[in-house]
N, C-alpha and C positions, 0 to 999 in steps of 0.2 A: 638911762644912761649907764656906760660901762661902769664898774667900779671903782677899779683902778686909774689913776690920773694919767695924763698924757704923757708926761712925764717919766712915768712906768711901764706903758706903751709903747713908746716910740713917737707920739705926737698925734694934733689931731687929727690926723686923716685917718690914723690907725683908729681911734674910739668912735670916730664916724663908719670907718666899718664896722665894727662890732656892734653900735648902734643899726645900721642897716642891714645887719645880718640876722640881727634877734629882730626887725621889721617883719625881715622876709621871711624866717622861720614862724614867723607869727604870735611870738612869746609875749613881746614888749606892748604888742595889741592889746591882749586883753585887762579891760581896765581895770578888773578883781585882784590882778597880778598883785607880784613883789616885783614891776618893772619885767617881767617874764622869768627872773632867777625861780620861782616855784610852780611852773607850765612843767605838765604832764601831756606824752603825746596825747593829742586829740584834743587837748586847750581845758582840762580836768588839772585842780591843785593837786601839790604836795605842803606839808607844812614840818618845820620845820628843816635844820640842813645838817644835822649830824651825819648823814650819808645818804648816797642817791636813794631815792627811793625805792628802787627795785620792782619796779610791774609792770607786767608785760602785758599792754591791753593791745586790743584786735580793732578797727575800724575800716569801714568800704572805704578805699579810693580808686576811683575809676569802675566803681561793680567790681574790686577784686577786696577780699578781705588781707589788709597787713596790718601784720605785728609787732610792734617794735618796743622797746622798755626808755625810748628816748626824754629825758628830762631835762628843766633848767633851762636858761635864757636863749642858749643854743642846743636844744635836742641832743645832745648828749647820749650815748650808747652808754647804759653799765656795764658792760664789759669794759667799755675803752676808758670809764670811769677808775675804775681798778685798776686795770695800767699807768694810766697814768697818775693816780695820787701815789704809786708807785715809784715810777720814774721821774717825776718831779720832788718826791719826795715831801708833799702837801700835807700839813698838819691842820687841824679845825673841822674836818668834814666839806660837803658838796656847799660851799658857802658862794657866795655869789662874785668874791673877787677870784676862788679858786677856777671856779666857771670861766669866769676870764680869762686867765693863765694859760687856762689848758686850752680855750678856743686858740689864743696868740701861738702856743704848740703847734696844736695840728696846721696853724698859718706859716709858721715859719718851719714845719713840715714839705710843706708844699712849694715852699721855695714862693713864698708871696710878698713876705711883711717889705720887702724894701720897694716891690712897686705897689704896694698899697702907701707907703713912708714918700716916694716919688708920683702919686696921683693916676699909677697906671692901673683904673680899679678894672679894665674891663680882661687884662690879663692876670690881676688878681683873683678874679672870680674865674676865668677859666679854670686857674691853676687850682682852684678848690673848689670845683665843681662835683669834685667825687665824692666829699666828705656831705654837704650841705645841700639837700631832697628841692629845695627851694632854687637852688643856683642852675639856670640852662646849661645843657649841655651832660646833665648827670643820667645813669641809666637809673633812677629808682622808677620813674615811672610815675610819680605824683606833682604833677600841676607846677614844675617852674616857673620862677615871675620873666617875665622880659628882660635881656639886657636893661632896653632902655628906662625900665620903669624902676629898677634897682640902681643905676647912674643919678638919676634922677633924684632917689630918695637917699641916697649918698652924699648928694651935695645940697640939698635941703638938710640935711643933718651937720653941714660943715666941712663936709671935703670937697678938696679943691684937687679938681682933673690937672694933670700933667698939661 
């Protein structure tokens, strides 16, 4: 579960996405986790959270080898790591409420949190389909879940559709 309280969110539909979004990233899965805050792409730890970890492993998807240094509950780019403990101005390191924060960012980036906050998840997930490998409709190329099976696990987690 997110870190931060609902409260700090915007409420639960909002930590039910964040919940459903470290599902579908696949972080929150693995059960060796810290809940997914220390998932290394490719589902390999990191330990401790003074800062991303920084490594950039290589794995086949689809018969194609990618690279990406993405970490933490939501895959996480370290570049966009650094920017953003930046522009938030984030003290502690890659700690897992900062993980939070910055997911809610690039959400309210995208011009999402209020119909995620109003239960419209399936134009929420459009709307941040670009950032998140797992959201249909993204051009990374790697295995999106289903609208419906991300709906699904959104309100098994507590949100409640518009």
């Amino acid at each position: 579960m997110a870190r931060l309280s609902s409260t700090a969110v915007g409420g639960l539909n909002v930590l039910a996405f964040l919940d459903m979004l470290a599902w579908s990233e696949g972080t929150s899965t693995i059960k060796a986790s810290d809940d997914g805050y220390n998932v290394l792409y490719g589902g390999g730890m990191f330990y401790g959270y003074a800062d991303h970890p920084r490594r950039k492993l290589t794995f086949p998807i689809n018969g194609k080898p990618v690279t990406s240094s993405a970490a933490g509950r939501y895959q996480l780019l370290e570049r966009y790591w650094d920017a953003y403990r930046a522009s938030l101005r984030l003290s502690g390191g890659f700690t897992p409420e900062n993980q939070d924060r910055i997911a809610l960012q690039q959400i309210r980036e995208r011009r999402a949190l209020d119909d995620i906050k109003a239960g419209r998840i399936e134009q929420a997930i459009a709307k941040c389909s670009n950032i998140w490998a797992s959201f249909p409709g993204n051009s990374y190329g790697q295995n999106p879940y289903r609208l419906e099976k991300l709906l699904a696990q959104w309100q098994k987690l507590g949100g409640a559709l518009a």
